[in-house]
C-alpha positions as CSV (number, residue, x, y, z in Angstrom):
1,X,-179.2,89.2,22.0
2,X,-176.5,89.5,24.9
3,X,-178.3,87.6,27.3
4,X,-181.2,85.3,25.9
5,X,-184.2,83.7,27.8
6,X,-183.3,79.7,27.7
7,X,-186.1,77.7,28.6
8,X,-185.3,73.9,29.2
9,X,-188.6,71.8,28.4
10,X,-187.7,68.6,30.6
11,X,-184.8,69.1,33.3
12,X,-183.1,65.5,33.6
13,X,-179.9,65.1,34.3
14,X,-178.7,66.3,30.8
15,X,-180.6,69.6,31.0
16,X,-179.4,69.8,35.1
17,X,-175.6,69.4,33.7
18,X,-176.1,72.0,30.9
19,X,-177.8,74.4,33.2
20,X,-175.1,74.1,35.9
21,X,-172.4,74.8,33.6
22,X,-174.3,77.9,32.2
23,X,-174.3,79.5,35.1
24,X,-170.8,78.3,36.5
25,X,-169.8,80.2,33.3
26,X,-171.9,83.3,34.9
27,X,-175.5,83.3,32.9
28,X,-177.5,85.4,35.6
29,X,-180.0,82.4,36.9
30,X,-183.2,84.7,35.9
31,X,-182.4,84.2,32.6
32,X,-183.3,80.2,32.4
33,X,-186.3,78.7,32.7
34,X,-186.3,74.7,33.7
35,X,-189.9,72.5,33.3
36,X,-190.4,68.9,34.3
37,X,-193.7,66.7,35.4
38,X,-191.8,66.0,38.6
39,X,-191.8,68.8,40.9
40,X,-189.5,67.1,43.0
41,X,-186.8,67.6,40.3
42,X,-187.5,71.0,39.7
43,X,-187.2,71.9,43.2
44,X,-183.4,70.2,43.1
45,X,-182.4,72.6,40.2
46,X,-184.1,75.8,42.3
47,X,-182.3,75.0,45.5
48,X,-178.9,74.3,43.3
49,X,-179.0,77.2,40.8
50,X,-181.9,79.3,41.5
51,X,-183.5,79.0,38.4
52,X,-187.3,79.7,37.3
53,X,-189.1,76.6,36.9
54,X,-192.8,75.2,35.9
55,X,-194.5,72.2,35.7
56,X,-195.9,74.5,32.4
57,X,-194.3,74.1,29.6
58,X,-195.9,77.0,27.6
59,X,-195.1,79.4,30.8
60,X,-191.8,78.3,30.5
61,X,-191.3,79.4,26.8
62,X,-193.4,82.9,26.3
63,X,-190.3,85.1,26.8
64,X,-187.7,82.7,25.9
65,X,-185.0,82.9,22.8
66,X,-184.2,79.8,22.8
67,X,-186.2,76.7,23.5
68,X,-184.1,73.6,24.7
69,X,-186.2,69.8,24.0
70,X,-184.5,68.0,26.2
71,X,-187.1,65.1,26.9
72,X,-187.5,61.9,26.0
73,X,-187.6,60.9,22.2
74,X,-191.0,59.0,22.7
75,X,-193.1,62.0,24.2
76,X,-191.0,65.1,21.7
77,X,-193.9,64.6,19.4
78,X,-196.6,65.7,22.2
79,X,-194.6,67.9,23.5
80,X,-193.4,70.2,20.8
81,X,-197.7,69.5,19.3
82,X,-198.9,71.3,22.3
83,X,-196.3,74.5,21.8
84,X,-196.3,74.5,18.2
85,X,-198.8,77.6,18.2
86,X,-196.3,79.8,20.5
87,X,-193.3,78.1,18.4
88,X,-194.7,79.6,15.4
89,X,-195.9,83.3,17.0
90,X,-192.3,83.2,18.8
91,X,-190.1,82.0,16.2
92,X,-187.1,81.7,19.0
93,X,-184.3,78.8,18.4
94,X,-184.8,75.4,19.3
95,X,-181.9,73.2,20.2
96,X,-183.4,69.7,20.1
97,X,-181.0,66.7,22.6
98,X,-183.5,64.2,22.1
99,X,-181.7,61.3,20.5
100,X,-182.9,60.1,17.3
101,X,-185.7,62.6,16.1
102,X,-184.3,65.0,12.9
103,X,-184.7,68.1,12.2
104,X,-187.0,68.0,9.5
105,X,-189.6,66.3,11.6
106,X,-189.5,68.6,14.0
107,X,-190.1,71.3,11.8
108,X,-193.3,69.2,11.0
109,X,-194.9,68.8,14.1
110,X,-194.2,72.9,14.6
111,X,-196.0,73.5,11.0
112,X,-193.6,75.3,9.6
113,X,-189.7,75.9,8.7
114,X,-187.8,76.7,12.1
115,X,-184.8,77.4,13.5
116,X,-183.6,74.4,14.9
117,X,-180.3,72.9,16.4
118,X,-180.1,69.6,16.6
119,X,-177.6,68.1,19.1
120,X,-175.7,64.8,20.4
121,X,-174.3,64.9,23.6
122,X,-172.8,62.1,25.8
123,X,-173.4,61.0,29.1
124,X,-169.5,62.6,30.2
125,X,-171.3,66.2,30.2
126,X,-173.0,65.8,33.0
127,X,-169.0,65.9,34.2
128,X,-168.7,69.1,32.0
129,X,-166.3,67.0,29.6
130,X,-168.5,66.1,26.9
131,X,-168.2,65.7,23.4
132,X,-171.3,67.2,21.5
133,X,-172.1,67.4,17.5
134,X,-174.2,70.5,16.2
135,X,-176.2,70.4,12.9
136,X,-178.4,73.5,12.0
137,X,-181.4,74.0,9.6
138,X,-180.9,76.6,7.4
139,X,-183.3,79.0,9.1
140,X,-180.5,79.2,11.8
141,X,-179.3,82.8,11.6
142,X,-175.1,83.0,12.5
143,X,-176.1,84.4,16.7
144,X,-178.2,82.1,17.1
145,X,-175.6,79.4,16.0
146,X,-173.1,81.4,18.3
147,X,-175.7,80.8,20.8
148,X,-176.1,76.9,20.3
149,X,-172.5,76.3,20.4
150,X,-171.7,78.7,24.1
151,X,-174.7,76.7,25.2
152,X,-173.3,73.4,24.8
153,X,-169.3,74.6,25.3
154,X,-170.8,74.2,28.5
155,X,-170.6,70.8,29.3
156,X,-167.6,70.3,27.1
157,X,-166.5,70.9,23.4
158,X,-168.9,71.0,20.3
159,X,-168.3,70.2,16.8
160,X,-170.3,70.9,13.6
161,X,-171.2,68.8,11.4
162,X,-172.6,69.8,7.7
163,X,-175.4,67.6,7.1
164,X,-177.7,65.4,9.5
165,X,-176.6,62.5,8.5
166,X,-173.7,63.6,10.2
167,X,-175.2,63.2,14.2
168,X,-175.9,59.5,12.8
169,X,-171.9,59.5,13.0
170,X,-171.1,61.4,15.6
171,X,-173.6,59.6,17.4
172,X,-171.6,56.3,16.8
173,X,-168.5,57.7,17.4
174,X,-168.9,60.2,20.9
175,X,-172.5,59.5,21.5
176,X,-172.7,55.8,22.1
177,X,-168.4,55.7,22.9
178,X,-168.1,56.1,26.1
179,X,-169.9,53.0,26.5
180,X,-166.9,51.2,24.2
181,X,-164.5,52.0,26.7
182,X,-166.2,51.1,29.2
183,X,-166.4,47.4,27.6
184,X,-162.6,47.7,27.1
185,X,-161.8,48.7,30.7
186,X,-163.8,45.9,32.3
187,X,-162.0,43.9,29.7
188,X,-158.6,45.0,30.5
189,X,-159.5,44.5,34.8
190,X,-160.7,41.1,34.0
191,X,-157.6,40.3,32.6
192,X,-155.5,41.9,35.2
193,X,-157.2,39.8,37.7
194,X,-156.8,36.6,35.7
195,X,-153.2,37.4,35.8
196,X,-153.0,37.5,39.4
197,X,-154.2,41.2,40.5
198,X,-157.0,41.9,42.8
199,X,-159.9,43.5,42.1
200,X,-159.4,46.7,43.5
201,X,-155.5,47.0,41.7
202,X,-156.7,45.9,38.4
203,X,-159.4,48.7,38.7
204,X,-157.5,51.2,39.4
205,X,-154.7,50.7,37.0
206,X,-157.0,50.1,34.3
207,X,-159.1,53.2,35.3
208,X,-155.6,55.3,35.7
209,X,-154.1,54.1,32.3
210,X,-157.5,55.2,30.3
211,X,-157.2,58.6,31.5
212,X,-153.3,59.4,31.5
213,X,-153.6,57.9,27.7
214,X,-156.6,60.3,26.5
215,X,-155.0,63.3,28.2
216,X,-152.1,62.6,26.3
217,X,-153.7,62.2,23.3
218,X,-155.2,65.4,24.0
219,X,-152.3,67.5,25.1
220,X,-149.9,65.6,22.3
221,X,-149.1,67.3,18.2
222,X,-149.4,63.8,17.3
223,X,-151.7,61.9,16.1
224,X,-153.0,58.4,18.3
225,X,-151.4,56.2,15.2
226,X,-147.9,57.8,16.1
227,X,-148.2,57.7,19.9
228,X,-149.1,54.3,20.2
229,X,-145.9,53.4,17.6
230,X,-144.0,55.5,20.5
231,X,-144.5,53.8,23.2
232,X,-144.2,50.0,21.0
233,X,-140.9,48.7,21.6
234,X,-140.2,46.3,18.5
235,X,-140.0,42.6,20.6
236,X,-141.2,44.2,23.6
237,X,-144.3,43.4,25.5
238,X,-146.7,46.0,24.0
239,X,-145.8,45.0,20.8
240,X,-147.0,41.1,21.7
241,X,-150.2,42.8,23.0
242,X,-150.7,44.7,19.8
243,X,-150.0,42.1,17.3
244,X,-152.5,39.6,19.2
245,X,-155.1,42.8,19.0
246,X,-154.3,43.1,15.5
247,X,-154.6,39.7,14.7
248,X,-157.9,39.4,16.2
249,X,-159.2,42.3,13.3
250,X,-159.5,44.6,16.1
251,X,-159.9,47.7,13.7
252,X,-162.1,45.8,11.4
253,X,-164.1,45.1,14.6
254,X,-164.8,48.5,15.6
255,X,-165.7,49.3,12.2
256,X,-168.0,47.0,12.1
257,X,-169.7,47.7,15.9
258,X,-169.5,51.5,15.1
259,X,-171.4,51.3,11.1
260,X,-173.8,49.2,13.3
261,X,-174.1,51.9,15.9
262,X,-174.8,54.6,12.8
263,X,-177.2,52.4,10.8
264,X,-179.3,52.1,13.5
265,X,-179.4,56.2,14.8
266,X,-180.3,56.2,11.3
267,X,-183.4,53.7,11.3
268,X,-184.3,54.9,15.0
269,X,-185.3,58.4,13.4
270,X,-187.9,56.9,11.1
271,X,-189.0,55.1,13.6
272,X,-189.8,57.9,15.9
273,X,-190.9,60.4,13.0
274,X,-194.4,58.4,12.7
């Protein structure tokens, strides 16, 4: 399978980033397939990418290899109900983003085992720099894994994980993270304007300072433990910060928010499996 048929059932802005970077990476446009209930979205992703689309979802899936759920967790059920006949007959590999629905439930709506890849993304791919966890069912043949990961390089880097209690993880750790920096950068802007900065200078320091550190995290051998020790001068000004962080139980803090995070991906599945 050189070039499979990808057919994206529901084209938000998820499915738009992931289709954009497919074929900025040179997937020939006739090869995807995009559906949506609103035209007026499917008309954005013809005039951007030139891609087939359908308000039908079971037009959009007879000649695909791989079937992309990429609508909302509340209407999946519906959804992958009303295809479950051609699912069955077709037996192509589905890559499931909708947050919070497993595997295993999917497989029962369809009626059967299936090959299914079940993914967490974050909202940074629609930038193409996401970070998104992968777990496959067993039915998942090794191309079709192949597949699953190119799919997703797409809008940034993919990780496996070995069970699916894993994605409850990764969705605490990438999945729901980009909101914890966000808390910490309004935090740290706040502060630089109660120290005397305005507005716009606090933003943009803080905003400048969170991306030089992650890129050198990222390009740097060492570990995040060691750079920050680097760059701690003993009696120097970080260090005050650091201790005053530490002595608030920072660590123990984001332990906490994060297990809180996982525990309730966890209870949001069984939820949304009834």
């Amino acid at each position: 399978m050189n070039t499979p048929n990808i057919a994206f059932i529901g084209a938000g802005n998820m499915a738009f980033s992931i289709i954009g970077g497919l074929v900025k990476q040179g997937m020939s446009a006739s090869n995807i397939w995009a559906t949506n209930i609103d035209q007026g979205s499917l008309d954005k992703l013809k005039s951007e990418f030139n891609v087939n689309i359908t308000t039908n979802n079971l037009e959009a899936i007879e000649e695909a290899d791989v079937v992309v759920l990429s609508v909302k967790p509340q209407v999946l059920k519906s959804v992958v109900t009303d295809l479950a006949d051609t699912l069955r007959d077709k037996k192509p590999l589905i890559i499931s983003i909708a947050a919070g629905i497993k595997a295993e439930t999917i497989q029962d709506w369809i009626g059967e085992p299936a090959a299914i890849v079940r993914c967490m993304p974050n909202t940074p791919a629609l930038l193409q720099c996401g970070a998104s966890g992968l777990y496959k069912t067993t039915e998942v043949t090794d191309q079709q894994a192949e597949i699953a990961e190119t799919l997703m390089n797409a809008v940034g880097i993919t990780l496996w994980v070995k069970d699916e209690q894993g994605i409850d993880a990764v969705t605490a750790v990438s999945g729901s993270g980009p909101a914890y920096y966000f808390l910490f950068m309004e935090a740290m802007q706040k502060a630089g304007e109660s120290l005397g900065l305005d507005s716009e200078t606090a933003k943009q320091l803080t905003l400048q300072t969170a991306l030089g550190a992650a890129r050198m995290a990222l390009e740097s051998t060492d570990q995040p433990a060691e750079l920050r020790r680097k760059v701690t001068s003993p009696g120097g000004t970080t260090e005050q910060a650091i201790n005053t962080f530490q002595a608030g139980e920072l660590e123990s803090l984001v332990n906490k928010a994060m297990k809180a995070a996982s525990d309730r991906s966890e209870e949001l599945s069984k939820i949304l499996a009834e």
